[in-house]
C-alpha positions in Angstrom: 58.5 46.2 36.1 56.1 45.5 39.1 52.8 45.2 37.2 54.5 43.1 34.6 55.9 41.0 37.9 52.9 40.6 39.3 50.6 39.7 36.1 53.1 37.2 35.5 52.8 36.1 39.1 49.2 35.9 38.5 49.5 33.8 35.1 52.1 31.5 37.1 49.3 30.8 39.8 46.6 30.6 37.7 48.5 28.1 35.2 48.8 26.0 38.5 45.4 26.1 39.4 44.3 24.9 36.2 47.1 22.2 35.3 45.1 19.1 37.4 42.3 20.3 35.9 44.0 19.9 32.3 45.2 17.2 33.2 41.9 15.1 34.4 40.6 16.2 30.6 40.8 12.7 28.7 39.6 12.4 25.2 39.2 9.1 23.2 38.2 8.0 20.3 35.3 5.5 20.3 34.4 2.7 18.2 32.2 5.5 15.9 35.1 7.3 15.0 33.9 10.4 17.6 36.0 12.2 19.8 34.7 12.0 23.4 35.7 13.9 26.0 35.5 11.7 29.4 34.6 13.1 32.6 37.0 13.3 35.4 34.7 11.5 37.6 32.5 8.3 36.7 29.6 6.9 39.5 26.8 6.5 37.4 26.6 4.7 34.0 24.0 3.6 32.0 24.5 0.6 29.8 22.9 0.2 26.8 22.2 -3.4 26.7 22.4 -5.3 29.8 24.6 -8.3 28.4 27.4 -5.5 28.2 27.7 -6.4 31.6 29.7 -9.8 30.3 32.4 -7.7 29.2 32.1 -4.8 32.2 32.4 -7.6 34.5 36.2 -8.2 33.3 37.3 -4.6 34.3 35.1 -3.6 36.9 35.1 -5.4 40.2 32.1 -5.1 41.5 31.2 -5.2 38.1 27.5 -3.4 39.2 28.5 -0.6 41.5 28.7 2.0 39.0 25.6 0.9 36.7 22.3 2.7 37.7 20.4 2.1 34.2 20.2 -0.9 31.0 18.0 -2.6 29.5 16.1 -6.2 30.6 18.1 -8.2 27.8 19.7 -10.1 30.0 17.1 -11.3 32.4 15.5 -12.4 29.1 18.1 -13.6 26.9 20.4 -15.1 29.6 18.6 -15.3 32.9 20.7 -18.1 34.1 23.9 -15.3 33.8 21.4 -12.8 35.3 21.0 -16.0 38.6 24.8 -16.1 38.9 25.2 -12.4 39.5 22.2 -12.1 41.5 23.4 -14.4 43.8 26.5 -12.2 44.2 25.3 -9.3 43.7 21.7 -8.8 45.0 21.6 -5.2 44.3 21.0 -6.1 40.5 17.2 -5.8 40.8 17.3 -2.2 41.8 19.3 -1.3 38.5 16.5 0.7 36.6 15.6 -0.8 33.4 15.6 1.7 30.4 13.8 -0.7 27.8 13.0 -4.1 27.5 14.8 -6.0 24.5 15.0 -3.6 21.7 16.2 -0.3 20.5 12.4 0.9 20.6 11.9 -0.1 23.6 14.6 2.2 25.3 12.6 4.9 27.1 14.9 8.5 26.7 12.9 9.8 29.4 13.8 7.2 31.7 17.5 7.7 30.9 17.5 11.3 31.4 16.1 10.7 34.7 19.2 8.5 35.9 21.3 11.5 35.8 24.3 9.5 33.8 28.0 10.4 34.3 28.6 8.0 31.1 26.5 6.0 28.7 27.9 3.2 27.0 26.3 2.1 23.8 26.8 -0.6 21.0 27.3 -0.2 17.3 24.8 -2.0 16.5 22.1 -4.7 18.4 19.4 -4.4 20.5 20.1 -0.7 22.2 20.4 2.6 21.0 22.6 3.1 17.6 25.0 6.0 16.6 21.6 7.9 15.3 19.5 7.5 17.8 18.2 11.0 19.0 19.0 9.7 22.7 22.9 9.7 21.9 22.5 14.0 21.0 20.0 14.5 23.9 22.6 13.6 26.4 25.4 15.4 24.5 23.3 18.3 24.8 23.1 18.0 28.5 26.9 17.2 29.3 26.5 13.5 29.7 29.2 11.7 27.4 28.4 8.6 25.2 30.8 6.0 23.8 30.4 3.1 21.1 32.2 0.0 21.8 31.6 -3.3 19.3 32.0 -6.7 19.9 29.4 -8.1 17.4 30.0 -6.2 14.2 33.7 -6.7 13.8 35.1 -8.8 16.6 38.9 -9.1 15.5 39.6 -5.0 14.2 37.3 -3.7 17.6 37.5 -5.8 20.1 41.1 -4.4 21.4 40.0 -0.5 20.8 37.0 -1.2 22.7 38.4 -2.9 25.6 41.1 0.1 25.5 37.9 2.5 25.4 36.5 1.0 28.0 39.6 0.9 30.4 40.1 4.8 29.9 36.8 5.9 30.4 35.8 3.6 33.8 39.6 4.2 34.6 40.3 0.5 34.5 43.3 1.1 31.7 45.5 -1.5 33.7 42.6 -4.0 34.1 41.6 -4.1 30.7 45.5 -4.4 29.3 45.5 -7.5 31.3 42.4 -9.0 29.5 44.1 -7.3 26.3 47.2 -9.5 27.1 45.4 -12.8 27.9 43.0 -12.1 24.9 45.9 -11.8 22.3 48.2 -14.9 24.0 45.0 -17.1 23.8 43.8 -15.8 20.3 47.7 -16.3 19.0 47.3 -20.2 19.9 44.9 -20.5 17.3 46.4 -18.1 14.2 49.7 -19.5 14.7 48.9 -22.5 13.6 46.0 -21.7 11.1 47.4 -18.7 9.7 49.0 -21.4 7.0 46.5 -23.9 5.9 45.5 -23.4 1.9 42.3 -22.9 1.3 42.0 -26.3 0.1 42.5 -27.8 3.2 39.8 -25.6 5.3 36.5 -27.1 5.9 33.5 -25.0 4.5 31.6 -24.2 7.5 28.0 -23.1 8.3 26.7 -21.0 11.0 23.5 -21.6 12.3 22.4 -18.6 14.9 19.3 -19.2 16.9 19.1 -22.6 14.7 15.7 -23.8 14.9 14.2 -20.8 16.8 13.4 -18.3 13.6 11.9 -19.4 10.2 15.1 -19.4 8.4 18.4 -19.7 8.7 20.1 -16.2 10.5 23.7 -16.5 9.7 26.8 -14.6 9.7 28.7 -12.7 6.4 31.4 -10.6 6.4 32.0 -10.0 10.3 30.7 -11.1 13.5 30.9 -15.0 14.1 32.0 -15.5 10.4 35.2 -13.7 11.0 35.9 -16.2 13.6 35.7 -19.2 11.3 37.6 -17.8 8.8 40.6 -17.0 11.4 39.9 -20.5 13.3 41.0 -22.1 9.5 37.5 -22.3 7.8 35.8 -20.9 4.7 32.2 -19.1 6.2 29.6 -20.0 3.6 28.1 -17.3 4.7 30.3 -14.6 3.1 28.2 -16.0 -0.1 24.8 -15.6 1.4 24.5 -12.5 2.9 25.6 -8.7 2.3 25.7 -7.8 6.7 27.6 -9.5 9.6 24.7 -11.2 10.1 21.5 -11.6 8.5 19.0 -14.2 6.9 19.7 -16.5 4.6 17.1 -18.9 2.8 16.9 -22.9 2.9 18.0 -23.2 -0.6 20.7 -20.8 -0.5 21.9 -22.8 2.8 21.5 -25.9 1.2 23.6 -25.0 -2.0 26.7 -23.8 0.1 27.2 -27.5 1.1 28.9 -27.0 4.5 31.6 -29.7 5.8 30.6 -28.3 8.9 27.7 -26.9 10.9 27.9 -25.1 13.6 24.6 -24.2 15.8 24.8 -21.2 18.4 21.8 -20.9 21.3 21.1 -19.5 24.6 17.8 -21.5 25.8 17.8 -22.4 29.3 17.1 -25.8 30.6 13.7 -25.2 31.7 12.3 -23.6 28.3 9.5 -24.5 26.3 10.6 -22.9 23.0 12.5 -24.5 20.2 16.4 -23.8 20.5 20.2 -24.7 21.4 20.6 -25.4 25.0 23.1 -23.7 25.7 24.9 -21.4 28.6 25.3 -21.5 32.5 23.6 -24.5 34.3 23.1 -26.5 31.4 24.0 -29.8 31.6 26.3 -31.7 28.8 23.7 -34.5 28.0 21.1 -31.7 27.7 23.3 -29.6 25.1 23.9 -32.5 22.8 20.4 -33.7 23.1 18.9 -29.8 21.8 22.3 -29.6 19.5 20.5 -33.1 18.0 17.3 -32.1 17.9 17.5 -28.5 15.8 20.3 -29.9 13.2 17.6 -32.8 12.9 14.4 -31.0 13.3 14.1 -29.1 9.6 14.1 -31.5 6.9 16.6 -29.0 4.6 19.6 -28.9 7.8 19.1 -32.5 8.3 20.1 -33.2 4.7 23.3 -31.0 4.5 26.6 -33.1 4.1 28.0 -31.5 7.5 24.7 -33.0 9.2 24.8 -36.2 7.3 28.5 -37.0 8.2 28.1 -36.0 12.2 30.2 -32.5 12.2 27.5 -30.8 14.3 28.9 -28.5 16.9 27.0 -25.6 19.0 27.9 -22.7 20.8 26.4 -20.2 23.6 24.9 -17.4 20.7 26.3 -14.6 23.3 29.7 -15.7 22.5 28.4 -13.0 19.5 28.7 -9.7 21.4 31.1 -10.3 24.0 35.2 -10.6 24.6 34.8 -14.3 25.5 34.9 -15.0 21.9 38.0 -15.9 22.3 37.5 -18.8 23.9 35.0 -20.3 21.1 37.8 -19.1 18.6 39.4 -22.4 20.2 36.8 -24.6 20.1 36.3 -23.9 16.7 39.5 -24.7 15.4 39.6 -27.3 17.3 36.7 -29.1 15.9 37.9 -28.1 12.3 41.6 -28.8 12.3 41.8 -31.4 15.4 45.4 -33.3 14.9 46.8 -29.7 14.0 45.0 -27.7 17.1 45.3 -30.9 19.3 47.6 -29.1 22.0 45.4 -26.1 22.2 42.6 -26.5 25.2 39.6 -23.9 24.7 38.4 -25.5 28.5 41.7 -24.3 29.9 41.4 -21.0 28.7 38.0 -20.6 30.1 38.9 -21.6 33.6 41.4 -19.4 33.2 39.0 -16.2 32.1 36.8 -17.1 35.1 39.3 -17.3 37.6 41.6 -14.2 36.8 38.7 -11.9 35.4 35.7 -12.8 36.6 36.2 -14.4 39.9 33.8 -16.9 39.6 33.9 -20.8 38.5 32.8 -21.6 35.3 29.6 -24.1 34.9 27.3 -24.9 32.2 28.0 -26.0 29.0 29.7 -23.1 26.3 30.0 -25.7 23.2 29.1 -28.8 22.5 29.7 -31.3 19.8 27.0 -33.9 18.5 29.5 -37.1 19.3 
C-alpha cells in the first residue's frame, strides 16, 4: 500500500507540475490549413512583408515592439505610411530587412540570424509562400510559422486570420474588437445590397496599378473583385481572368463594357512615375487630378462607357492586402448604389478605425471620385 501511495503521490505532483505547462500549449489552425503549435512566449517576430504591419498595428500597441525582421516593401510601396510610423516610432529603421520587394529577394540566412519566436507569412504576394523552403527550415529549428490572407480571399479569411493573429501575439481580446467593428461596418453595406437583382447592379471594372504596367492587372474571382460583387456590382473581371488577380488585355477590357471604373494606386505626391495618387499626405485635388489622368491617358480606358459617362473612382491599391478593406467596401457601394447606400458614411468609419485601433488621425486621401 505505501509504494502504491507514494507513486501515486509522485504522479499527483508531477501532473501539477506539468498542468501550466499543458496549459500554455496553444495550437491553431492557420490560413494554410496547418496545425501550428504556438509558443508560450512571443518577443521576436519576423514579418514577412512589411505592409503586414497595417493590420499588426490594429492588435499590437506598439505595433513595432515585437518585430525584429520584414521586408523593405513598405518603405517602397508606401513610404508616406512608413513617415507616419517613423515619426512615432523611430525605432523602425533598426528593424532588419530580410529582402527587398519580392519573394526572391527574401534572404533565409538573414532570417535565421534574427532568432524568430514567430514568423508570420502571407498566402500569397510578395514574401515567402506555403512552399517556400524557408517556411521547413524554421520548422526544423523550432521556430513556428503561420499564413494569414487578406488579398486572396478577403471576405472567407479575413476573420480566421484576424482570430490567428490574436491567439498567437496573445491579442485574442484586441482582435475580437476589430472582428466586432469589422462585421458591424461590413453589415451596413450587405444589408442593403444583399437584395438588388442582378439587373440593377452596375458592371464594374477594376483597374490596379492603372496606368503603371502595360496592361490592365485586374481582379477575378477573389481579392478586390469579391468586394464589388458584395458592395452590389457584377466584377467584369470574373470574365477575364482565371486568379484573384491577374492580367487582362485591352480588348478583353474593352469588350466587358464596364458602367463603372474603378482605379486603385499608391504613388506618393512627389513621384515621377505614372500612377493613382493615392494614400497618406495626398491632397484631394491631387487624387482627382492623377485619378483623371490614368482613366484618360490610354486611348482603349478613355473610350470605355464607364470613362465616357464620368463613373471614375480610385482607391489606395493596399486597401488589397489589409483589414481596412472594409472601409472601401463603403465607398464602393456607395458610388454604385448612391440613393440606396446614402445613410452609410465610409469617412465615418475610417475616423473611427483610426481613433479606436490605430491611435492616430487619419490624412491623405483613401478614394477619390473624378467629379
Amino acid at each position: 500500500m505505501t509504494m502504491n501511495t507514494d507513486l501515486t503521490r509522485r504522479q499527483l505532483v508531477l501532473a501539477t507540475l506539468m498542468a501550466p505547462a499543458l496549459a500554455s500549449a496553444r495550437t491553431v489552425t492557420d490560413l494554410a490549413g496547418r496545425q501550428v503549435e504556438l509558443p508560450r512566449k512571443v518577443e521576436r517576430i519576423v514579418l514577412g512583408e512589411g505592409r503586414q504591419l497595417y493590420t499588426l498595428a490594429l492588435l499590437e500597441d506598439p505595433p513595432l515592439a515585437r518585430v525584429v525582421g520584414w521586408q523593405g516593401d513598405m518603405a517602397s510601396f508606401d513610404p508616406q505610411t512608413y513617415q507616419q510610423y517613423r515619426a512615432r516610432h523611430p525605432q523602425i529603421d533598426g528593424i532588419a530587412k530580410i529582402g527587398a520587394t519580392s519573394e526572391a529577394s527574401v534572404s533565409p540566412e538573414k532570417v535565421l540570424s534574427l532568432r524568430p519566436d514567430l514568423a508570420i507569412f502571407s498566402l500569397s504576394g510578395h514574401g515567402p509562400g506555403r512552399r517556400n523552403p524557408l517556411v521547413e527550415q524554421l520548422q526544423k529549428i523550432g521556430v513556428p510559422v503561420i499564413f494569414i490572407d487578406f488579398r486572396e480571399h478577403p471576405l472567407a479569411n479575413t476573420i480566421p486570420s484576424l482570430r490567428v493573429l490574436g491567439q498567437a501575439l496573445g491579442r485574442e481580446a484586441r482582435a475580437e474588437k476589430f472582428i466586432a467593428f469589422y462585421e458591424a461596418q461590413t453589415r451596413r453595406v450587405t444589408e442593403l445590397t444583399a437584395g438588388i437583382p442582378v439587373s440593377q447592379r452596375p458592371r464594374v471594372l477594376l483597374d490596379a496599378r492603372a496606368g503603371d504596367i502595360g496592361g490592365v492587372l485586374t481582379a477575378g474571382k477573389g481579392s478586390f473583385g469579391e468586394l464589388i460583387e458584395l458592395a452590389g456590382g457584377v466584377n467584369v473581371g470574373n470574365d477575364l481572368i482565371p486568379s484573384p488577380l491577374g492580367e487582362a488585355s485591352l480588348e478583353a477590357v474593352m469588350a466587358s463594357k464596364p458602367d463603372v471604373y474603378i482605379a486603385t494606386g499608391y504613388q506618393h505626391p512627389g513621384a515621377t512615375a505614372p500612377g493613382l495618387r493615392m494614400g497618406a499626405q495626398v491632397g484631394e485635388l491631387l487624387a482627382r487630378d492623377s485619378l483623371l489622368t490614368v482613366a484618360r491617358r490610354r486611348p482603349e480606358i478613355a473610350a470605355l462607357p464607364a470613362v465616357r459617362t464620368g463613373r471614375v473612382h480610385g482607391v489606395w491599391h493596399h486597401f488589397y492586402n489589409t483589414p481596412y478593406h472594409v472601409v472601401m467596401l463603403q465607398a464602393t457601394a456607395r458610388w454604385l448604389h448612391p440613393q440606396r447606400l446614402a445613410a452609410v458614411d465610409p469617412h465615418e468609419a475610417w475616423r473611427t478605425l483610426h481613433r479606436d485601433f490605430l491611435g492616430l488621425a487619419p490624412s491623405g486621401s483613401y478614394w477619390i471620385s473624378a467629379t
